[in-house]
Phi, psi and omega in degrees: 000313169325285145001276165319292176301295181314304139052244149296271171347294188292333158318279203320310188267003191286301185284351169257348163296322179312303186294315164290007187227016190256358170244332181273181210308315175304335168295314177282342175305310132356294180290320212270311161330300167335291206298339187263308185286019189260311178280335174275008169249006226038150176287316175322289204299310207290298188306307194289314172339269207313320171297299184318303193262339164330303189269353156298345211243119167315171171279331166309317171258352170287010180263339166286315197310318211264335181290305178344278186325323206292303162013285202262337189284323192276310186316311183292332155249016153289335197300301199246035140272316170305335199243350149347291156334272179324330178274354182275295177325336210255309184302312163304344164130279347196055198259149179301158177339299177279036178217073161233283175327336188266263187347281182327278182306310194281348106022293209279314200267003181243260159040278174301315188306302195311320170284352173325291193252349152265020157273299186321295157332283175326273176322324184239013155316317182260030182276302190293358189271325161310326184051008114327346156322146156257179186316276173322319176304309178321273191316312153331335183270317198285340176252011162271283156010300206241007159266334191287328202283335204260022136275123174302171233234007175215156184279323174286349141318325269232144128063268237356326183228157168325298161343285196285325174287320210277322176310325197268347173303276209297332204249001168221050233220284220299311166308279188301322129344281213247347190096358203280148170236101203299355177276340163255002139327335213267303159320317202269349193271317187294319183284340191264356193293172161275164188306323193299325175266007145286276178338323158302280093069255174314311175263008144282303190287359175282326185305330188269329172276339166325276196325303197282318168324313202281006155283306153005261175324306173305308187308307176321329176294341166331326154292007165258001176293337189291355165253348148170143202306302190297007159293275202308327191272345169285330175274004185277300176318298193284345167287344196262004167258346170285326176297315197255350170229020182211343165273314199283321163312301187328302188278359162270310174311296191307321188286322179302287240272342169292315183318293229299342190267349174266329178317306192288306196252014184287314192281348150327302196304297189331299192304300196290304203294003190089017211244136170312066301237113174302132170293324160197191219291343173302305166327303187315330218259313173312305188322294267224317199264333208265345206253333184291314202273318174317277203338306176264001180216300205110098210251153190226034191237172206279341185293007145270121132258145181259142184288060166297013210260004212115161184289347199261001168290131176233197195258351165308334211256005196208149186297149133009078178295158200234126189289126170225047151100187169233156191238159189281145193213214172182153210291101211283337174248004170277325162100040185259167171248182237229142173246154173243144184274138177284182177265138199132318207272135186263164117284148181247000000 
């Protein structure tokens, strides 16, 4: 009886570890082995195996069979949660020493897209400015207009992959804008956010580390070519359709919502540090290079005042912070590094 009851009890949590994993990825990773050795054996014959061994097996040791599996499903995927990252790095362009030159060109060929479509802008600006447009002019415009916004605004920014321009796009936006350079920023930026917008924040970026676990996996499918040859180039397929219709959205959403938080929250920064609030965007640009160098270096010098006056100080009321440059750093929660623009250099 005793027995019996332990058992149960371990059935019981067997089956509620069982309900959360019967959907996640090492289940279906599973399934789909099954599913290739069932067709390289046929399904008939493929079936009676299994009842056939199914029905050999007691309920004691198929309740091993299955804590085993629960087992080996979680170890497999923390396994191939640690390597997320790095694979977040490899999607973005970041490729090792022989692949640099291959970086470099298509770097150069995303670039080229980008002068593409602000000639294309240009040329139809002022029809669209005009309400002369046509219908096909309209659709020429919003999508050169949204291939120029997923490039970054200088060529030594740029690329190798779609991924890596719409990130390095989202993460130097901010430089062009406001002078603020959100990789270094980003702590002191993470404390003034609201809790709600943190909370975005985190579950993009888990949906983006999701995305990238599930190329992953499809490559790992790849080992299944050793039960039959057309498995590995069918897991080749699905990573690049998991990369394109499931890393890449993934990886958009976070970069807006990353932009939207120096849009929305910048002067939150201002407000905590004490920073005088810029009076309209020239000031800012001043503001923004001076609020970058306290943060990341620190200033001992008298041409920052700090505002203690209330939300309503602004930098007009006080001299002129003096822009002393940008320093190179990287992107705390992608773990990228950081570009610096030169001086001179316009966005574009």
């Amino acid at each position: 009886m005793a027995i019996d009851k332990f058992t149960e009890s371990v059935g019981s949590k067997l089956g509620e570890r069982a309900a959360g994993l019967l959907t996640s990825a090492p289940i279906v990773y599973a399934g789909a082995g099954l599913l290739v050795w069932l067709v390289s054996v046929g399904p008939g014959d493929g079936w009676s195996r299994l009842k056939a061994w199914s029905t050999g097996q007691d309920s004691g040791r198929l309740l091993v069979w299955a804590a085993a599996a629960l087992v080996a499903a979680g170890a497999a995927a923390a396994v191939v949660q640690r390597f997320v990252p790095s694979t977040i790095r490899l999607l973005e362009g970041y490729w090792p020493a022989p692949f640099r030159r291959l970086a470099t060109r298509l770097a150069r060929r995303a670039w080229s897209e980008r002068e593409k479509a602000a000639t294309t802008l240009r040329g139809l600006s002022p029809a669209i400015q005009s309400g002369a447009a046509s219908i096909t002019d309209e659709r020429r415009y919003v999508e050169a207009d949204a291939l120029r916004a997923r490039i970054p605004s200088q060529p030594a920014w740029t690329m190798p992959t779609r991924l890596g321009n719409i990130l390095r796009a989202a993460e130097t936006r901010p430089m062009d804008k406001y002078s603020l350079e959100p990789i270094k920023l980003w702590p002191a930026m993470w404390l003034v956010l609201p809790n709600d917008v943190r909370q975005e924040l985190i579950a993009a970026r888990a949906r983006l580390d999701k995305a990238t676990a599930g190329v992953l996996w499809c490559l790992l499918g790849g080992a299944f070519g050793a039960l039959a040859w057309w498995a590995a180039p069918a897991a080749l397929v699905a990573a690049i359709a998991a990369y394109r219709f499931w890393v890449l959205p993934a990886g958009t959403d976070y970069a807006d919502l990353f932009e939207a938080a120096y849009d929305v929250h910048r002067f939150d920064l201002y407000k905590a540090l004490h920073i005088p609030l810029p009076a309209d965007a020239a000031v800012e640009q001043l503001s923004g290079s001076s609020l970058t160098e306290l943060v990341w270096r620190g200033r001992d010098d008298a041409g920052l005042v700090f505002a203690h006056g209330g939300e309503d100080a602004r930098a007009d009321d006080h001299p002129e912070p003096r822009g002393l440059g940008a320093l190179d750093g990287g992107w705390l929660l992608l773990l990228r590094p950081g570009r610096r623009r030169r001086r001179g250099q316009t966005p574009r």
